[in-house]
N, C-alpha and C positions, 0 to 999 in steps of 0.2 A: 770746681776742682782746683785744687792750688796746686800751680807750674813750680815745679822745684827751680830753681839757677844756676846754672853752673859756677863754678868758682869764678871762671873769667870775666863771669857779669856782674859778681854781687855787689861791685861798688860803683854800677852805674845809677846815675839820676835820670829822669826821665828822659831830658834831652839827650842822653846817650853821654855826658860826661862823665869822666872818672872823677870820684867826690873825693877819693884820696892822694890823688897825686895832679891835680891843679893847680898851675903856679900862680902864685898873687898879680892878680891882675892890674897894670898901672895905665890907665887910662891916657897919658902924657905922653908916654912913648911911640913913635912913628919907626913904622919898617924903613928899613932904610931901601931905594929902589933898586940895588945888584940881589938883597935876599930876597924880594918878587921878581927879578927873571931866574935867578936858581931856581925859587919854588916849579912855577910853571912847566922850565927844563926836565924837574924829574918827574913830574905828573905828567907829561906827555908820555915821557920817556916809560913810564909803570905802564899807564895805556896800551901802548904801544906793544909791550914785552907778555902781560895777559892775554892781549888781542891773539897774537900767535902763538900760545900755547894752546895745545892738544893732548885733550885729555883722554888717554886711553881709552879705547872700547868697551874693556873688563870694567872700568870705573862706571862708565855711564849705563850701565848694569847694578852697581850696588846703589841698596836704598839709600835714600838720602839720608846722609848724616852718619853713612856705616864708616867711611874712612876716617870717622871722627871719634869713633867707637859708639854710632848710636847704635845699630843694630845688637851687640849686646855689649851692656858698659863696661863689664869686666872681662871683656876679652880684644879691645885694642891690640893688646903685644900678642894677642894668640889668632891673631886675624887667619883664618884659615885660607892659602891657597890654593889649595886640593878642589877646583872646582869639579872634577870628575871621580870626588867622592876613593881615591885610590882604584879607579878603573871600571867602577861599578857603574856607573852612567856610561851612555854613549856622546861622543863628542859631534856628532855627525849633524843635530839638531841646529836649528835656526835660534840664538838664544830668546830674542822676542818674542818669538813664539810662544813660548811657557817659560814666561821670567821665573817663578819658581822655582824651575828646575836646577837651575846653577848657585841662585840666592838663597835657598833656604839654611845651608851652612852658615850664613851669616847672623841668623839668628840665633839658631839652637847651640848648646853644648855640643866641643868639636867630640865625633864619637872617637874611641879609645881601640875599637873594631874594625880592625882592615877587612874587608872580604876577599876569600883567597882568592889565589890565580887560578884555580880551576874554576870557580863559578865564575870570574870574569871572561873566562877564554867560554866559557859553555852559556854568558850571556849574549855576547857575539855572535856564537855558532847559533843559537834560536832567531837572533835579529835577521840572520842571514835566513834562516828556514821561515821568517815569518813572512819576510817579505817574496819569497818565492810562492810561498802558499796564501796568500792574504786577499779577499774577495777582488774582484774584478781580474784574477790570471786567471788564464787555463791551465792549471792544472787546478786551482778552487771550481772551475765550472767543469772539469773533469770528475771530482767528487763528487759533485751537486747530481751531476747524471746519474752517478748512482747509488746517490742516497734517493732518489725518486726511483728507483727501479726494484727497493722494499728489499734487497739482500744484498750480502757480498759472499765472497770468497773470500778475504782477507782482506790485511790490510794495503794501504796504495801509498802511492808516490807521497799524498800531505794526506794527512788524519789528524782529525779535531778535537777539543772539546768547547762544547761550547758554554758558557755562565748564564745560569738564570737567576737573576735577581732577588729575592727573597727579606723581608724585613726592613730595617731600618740601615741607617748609614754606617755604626761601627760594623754591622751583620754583611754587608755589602764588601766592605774592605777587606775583613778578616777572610770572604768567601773568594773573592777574586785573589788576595792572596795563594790560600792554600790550590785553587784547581789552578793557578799558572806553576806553582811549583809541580804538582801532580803532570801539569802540559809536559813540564822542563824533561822528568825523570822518566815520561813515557815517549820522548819526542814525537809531541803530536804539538798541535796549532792552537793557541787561546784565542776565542774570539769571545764578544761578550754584547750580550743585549743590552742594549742604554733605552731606558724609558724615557718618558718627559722626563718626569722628576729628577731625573741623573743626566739628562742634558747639560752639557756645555762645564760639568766641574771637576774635571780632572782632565788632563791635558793627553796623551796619547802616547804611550810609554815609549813605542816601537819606532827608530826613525826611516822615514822613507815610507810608510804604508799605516794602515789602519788595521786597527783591532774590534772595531767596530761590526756586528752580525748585520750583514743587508736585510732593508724589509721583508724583501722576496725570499727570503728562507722557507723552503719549499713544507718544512713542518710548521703546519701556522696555529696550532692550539698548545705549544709548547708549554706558555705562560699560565695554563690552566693544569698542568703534569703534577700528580699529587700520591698519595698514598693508593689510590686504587687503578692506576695507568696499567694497562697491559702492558706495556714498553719498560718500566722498572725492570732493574737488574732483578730486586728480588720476588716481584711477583713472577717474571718469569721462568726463576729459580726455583721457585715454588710449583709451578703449572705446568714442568719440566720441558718451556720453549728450550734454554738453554741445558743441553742435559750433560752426563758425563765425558760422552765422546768430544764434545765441543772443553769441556774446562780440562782433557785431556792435551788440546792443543792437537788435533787429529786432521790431518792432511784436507780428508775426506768431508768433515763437518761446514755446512753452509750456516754461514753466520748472521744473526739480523744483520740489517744496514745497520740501525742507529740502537743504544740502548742508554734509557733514561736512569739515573742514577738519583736513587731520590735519597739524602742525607739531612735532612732538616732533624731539629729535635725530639719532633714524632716516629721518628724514624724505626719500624719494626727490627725484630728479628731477623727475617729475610735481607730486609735494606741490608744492615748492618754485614751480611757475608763479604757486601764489597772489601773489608781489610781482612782477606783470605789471600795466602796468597793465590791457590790456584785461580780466584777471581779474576788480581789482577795480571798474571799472565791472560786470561782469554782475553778481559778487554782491552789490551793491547790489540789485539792483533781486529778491534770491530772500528772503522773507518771514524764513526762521527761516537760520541759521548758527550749526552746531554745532561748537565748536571747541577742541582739546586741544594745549596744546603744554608744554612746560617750560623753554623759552627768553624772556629777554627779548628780542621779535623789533621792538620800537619802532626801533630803527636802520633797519631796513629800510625802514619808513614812509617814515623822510624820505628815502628814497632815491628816493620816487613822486612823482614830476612831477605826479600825481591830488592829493597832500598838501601839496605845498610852502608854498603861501601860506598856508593857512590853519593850516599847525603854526607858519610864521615869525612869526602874528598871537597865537595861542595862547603860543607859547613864545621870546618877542623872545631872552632868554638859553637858548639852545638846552639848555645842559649842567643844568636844572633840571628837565626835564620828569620825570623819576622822583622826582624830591625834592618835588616838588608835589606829583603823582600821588597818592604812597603815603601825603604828609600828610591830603588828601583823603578818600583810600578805606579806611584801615588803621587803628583804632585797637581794640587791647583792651579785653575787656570785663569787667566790674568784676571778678569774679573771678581774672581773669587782670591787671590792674592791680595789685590790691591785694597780688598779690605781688611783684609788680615794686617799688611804691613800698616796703614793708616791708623787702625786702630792700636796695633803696638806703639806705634811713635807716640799716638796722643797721651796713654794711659800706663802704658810701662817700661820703654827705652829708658826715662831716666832713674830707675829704680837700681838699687844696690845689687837686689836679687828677688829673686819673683818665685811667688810659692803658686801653684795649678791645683785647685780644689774640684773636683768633679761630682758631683752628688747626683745617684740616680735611685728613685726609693719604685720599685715595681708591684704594678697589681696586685700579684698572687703574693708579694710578702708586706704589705702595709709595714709601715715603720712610723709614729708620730711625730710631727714635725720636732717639737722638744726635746724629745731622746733624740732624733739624728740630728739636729742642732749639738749637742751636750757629745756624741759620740765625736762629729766633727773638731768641736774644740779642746777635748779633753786629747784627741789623737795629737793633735798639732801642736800644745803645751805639752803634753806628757813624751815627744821625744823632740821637745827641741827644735820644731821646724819656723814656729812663732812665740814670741817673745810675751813672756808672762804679763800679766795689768795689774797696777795696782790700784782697786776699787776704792780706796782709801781716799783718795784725790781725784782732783776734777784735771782733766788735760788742757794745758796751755798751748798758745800758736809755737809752732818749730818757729826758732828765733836761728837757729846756728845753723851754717852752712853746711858745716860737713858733718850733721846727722842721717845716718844712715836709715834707708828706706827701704823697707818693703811692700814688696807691691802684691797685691793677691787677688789672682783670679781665680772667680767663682765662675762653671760653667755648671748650670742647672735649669730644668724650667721651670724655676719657680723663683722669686725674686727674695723670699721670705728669709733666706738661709744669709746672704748675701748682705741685707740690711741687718741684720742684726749683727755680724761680727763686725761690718763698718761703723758701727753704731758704738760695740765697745772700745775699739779702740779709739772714736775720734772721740768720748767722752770722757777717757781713762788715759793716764801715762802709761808708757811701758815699763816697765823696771830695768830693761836695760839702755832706756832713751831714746831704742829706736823707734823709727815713725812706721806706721801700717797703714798703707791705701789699700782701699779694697775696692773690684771693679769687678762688673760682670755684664759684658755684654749684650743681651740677651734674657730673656725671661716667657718662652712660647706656651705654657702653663701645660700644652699637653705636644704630645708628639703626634706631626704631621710628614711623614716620609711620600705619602703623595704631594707634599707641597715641593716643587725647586725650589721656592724662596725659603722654605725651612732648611732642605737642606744644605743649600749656599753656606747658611747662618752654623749648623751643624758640622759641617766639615771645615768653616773658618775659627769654628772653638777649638777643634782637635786642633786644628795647626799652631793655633797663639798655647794651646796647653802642654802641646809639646817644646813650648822653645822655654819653660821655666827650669827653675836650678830646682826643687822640689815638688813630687806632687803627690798627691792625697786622692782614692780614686775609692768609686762602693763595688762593691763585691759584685760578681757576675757581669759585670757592665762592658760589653762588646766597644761601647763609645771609649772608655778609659781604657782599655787595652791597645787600641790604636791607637794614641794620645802617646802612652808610653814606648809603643815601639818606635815612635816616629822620633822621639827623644830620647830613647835610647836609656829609659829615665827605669828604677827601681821604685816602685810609686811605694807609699803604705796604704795598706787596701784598709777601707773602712768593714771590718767583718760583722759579718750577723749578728742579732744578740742571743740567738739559739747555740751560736757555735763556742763563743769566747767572751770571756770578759774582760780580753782585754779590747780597747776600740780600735785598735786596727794594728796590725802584724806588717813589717816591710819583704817587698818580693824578693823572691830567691836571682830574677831575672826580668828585664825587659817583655819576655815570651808573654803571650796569651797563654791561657786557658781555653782548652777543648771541656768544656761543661759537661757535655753526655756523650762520651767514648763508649766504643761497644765493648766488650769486655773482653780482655784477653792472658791467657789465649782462648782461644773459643774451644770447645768440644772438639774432641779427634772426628765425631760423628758429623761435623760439619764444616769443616774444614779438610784440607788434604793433611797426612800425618806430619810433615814435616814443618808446618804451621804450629800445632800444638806439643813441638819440643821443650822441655823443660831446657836444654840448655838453653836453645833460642830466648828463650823466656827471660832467663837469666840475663843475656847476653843484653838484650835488647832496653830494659828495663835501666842500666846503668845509665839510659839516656833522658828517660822518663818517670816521672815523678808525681807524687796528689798535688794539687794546686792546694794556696794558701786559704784561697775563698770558697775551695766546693770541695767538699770529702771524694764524691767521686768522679771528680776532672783530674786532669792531668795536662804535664804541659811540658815539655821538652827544657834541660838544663843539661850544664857542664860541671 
């Protein structure tokens, strides 16, 4: 790989001389002995004056080379000091602990997104409710007594929900995402199952306590809860455990202990009642909520007349709320940073500007290598994000210093896509002189979300894909949705060839895509009336919108 040089260096020789400003050396002339005791005097004296400085604490926190503008080159003068994000982190953390947490600004584009003072002060108020309610207090083993006791009356002092795991790692992020917003607006407690495989890569959001579910969780085939679970909201909607007296909110009605919430994309009819409102009044008020999905289902939220005001208070710019979120709750943890930042220093700190290409071609929709090769590059020349080639000439070594560089990272498992565009450009000039490195990572040929070491690898792409000035992502891909909220970034989706001819549309927003929403509003016959108001309908809908990559997803915008 060729080290680009900084200006400062390029006119050293090996020996570290400067080859243009070396005075003619006369071999005759002798120091005179007062200018070797000056010299000595101030080299001690430099010594001396380094020795005792002390270099802030916030400094020996940024990656090497950020004070210098490594961390990204075009933002020296825009160095961000906002390590608490405009109030949205808590300061309370140990920074060592999860370097990540306070460094990541340093890489990425500063976001342009304050989040307001109300979800700051109501991120607070949960810190305080988490750590009151968080495994190992009594009042968490006051709960636990009786969720083993197979009922309640209502609800108690802490109420849960808890996250089941489901799928791969953008499906993971995007899930844990949405049930801690769902925790936030029904003030109940997130806690969440970490398997091996999601051991030890992401740092613990919450400071003072864990969010982590104990082994001992007294429901122990949770991880097996599926489409035919007695415990489903809508199987027992269906079997009439939960009947009207109970979704009336009735003094008198005993409530299960726990009720499983199955939202995955198989997700039935019944499932799907859960964005009723009268649903979620009951489940409010049921102690524990155990819940699986692999969809971003936060569109649906604001589709609830239950949510409106108080997400419009939360989230005045509606199309943030996952870019907040994930800044929030998501950050790697030091092992899984320190390859991310390693690998930026080596491959793309000294680039002009870095373009993030995500290619993911799925089972059920086969796409041939050739076409999505030819989609990808036709997207990237045809608006301008990479510099045309001219096939006419063969490419010469970069002779000039201050040619401009870009860097392009390809995240795929497949290495195929990756060599070829670095291929054209190191064989072809560009027509506008700029230089094109291309880098990827990784190449795992298939997806392994039982592997930690895949996922490690997985969640260290998203991070390096989030810190570029452009990205390029395929349709439906839960991996490049994460990517872009975390960067805060407008990606251009690579679209179907069924849908458009053109090869890729740019986002209306940062947001995910909820893929398969249930549909709204539902039937009066199945929902309570006030649910299937056409105004509500109206109302609600100025927030939500079809996504650009699925006819029938939808995704929250401003």
């Amino acid at each position: 790989m060729e080290v680009r040089r900084s200006k400062s260096y390029q006119s050293l020789d090996m020996s570290g001389n400067n080859m243009e400003e070396q005075p003619k050396r006369h071999s005759s002339r002798i120091l005179k002995p007062w200018v070797l005791l000056l010299t000595c005097f101030v080299s001690v004296l430099l010594v001396f004056l380094v020795g005792t400085h002390r270099t802030p604490s916030w400094e020996l926190l940024r990656p090497v080379g950020a004070v210098a503008g490594i961390g990204r080159k075009n933002s020296s003068s825009e160095a961000p000091n906002d390590r608490l994000l405009g109030g949205l982190l808590s300061p309370e953390f140990d920074d060592k602990s999860c370097l990540s947490r306070y460094q990541s600004m340093l890489y990425r584009k500063a976001s342009p997104h304050a989040p307001s003072p109300h979800l700051v002060r109501k991120l607070r108020e949960y810190e305080a409710l988490h750590k009151k309610c968080a495994p190992n207090t009594d009042l968490y083993s006051k709960s636990i007594e009786q969720l083993k006791s197979g009922r309640s009356d209502g609800p108690m002092e802490c109420n849960y929900v808890v996250w089941i795991p489901h799928n791969g790692l953008g499906n993971r992020v995007l899930t844990i995402v949405s049930s801690f917003l769902y925790a936030l607006l029904n003030n109940k407690v997130l806690l969440v199952h970490i398997p091996s495989d999601f051991t030890d890569l992401v740092c613990e959001p919450f400071p003072g306590t864990s969010w982590a579910l104990p082994s001992d969780f007294p429901v122990h085939n949770f991880l097996d809860f599926d489409t035919g679970t007695p415990q489903s909201y809508g199987n027992m909607l269906r079997d009439k455990v939960i009947d009207d007296e109970m979704l009336s909110g009735s003094s008198n009605a005993t409530l299960p202990a726990y009720v499983y919430l199955h939202l995955p994309w198989y997700y039935d009819q019944w499932d799907k009642l859960f964005f009723c409102g009268d649903a979620q009044r009951m489940l409010r008020r049921i102690p524990w909520l155990l819940l699986k999905s692999d969809h971003y289902f936060v569109p649906s939220l604001f589709l609830l007349q239950e949510y409106e005001e108080e997400l419009r208070q939360l989230f005045p710019e509606r199309a943030t709320t996952f870019h907040h979120l994930v800044w929030y709750l998501v950050h790697p943890t030091n092992a899984v940073w320190d390859y991310v930042t390693k690998y930026y220093r080596a491959h793309l700190a000294a680039a002009d500007e870095t373009l993030g290409i995500q290619i993911r071609v799925f089972h059920n929709f086969p796409v041939p290598f050739e076409s999505m090769l030819r989609q990808v590059i036709n997207c990237s020349l045809s608006e301008g994000i990479l510099p045309a080639v001219n096939f006419q000439e063969w490419a010469a070594p970069a002779s000039k210093t201050d040619t401009k560089v870009k860097a392009v990272l390809v995240a795929s498992l497949f290495s195929g896509y990756a060599e070829r565009i670095r291929d054209m450009y190191a064989k072809h000039p560009t027509t506008t002189g700029e230089v094109v490195r291309v880098h990827q990572p990784s190449h795992e040929e298939q997806q392994h979300t039982e592997q930690r070491g895949h996922n490690i690898k997985a969640l260290a792409e998203v991070e390096l894909l989030s810190f570029s000035d452009a990205l390029i992502t395929s349709a439906w891909s839960t991996f490049g949705y994460v990517a872009q909220g975390l960067g805060g970034l407008q990606p251009w989706i690579l679209l179907r060839h069924t849908q458009s001819d053109l090869p890729c549309r740019q986002a209306m927003s940062s947001e995910p895509c909820y893929l398969m929403p249930p549909p709204f509003p539902f039937p009066s016959s199945h929902c309570s009336k006030d649910h299937g108001d056409a105004g509500e309908a109206a109302a609600a809908t100025q927030y939500v919108r079809q996504c650009e990559d699925e006819l029938g997803g939808i995704k929250v915008f401003d």
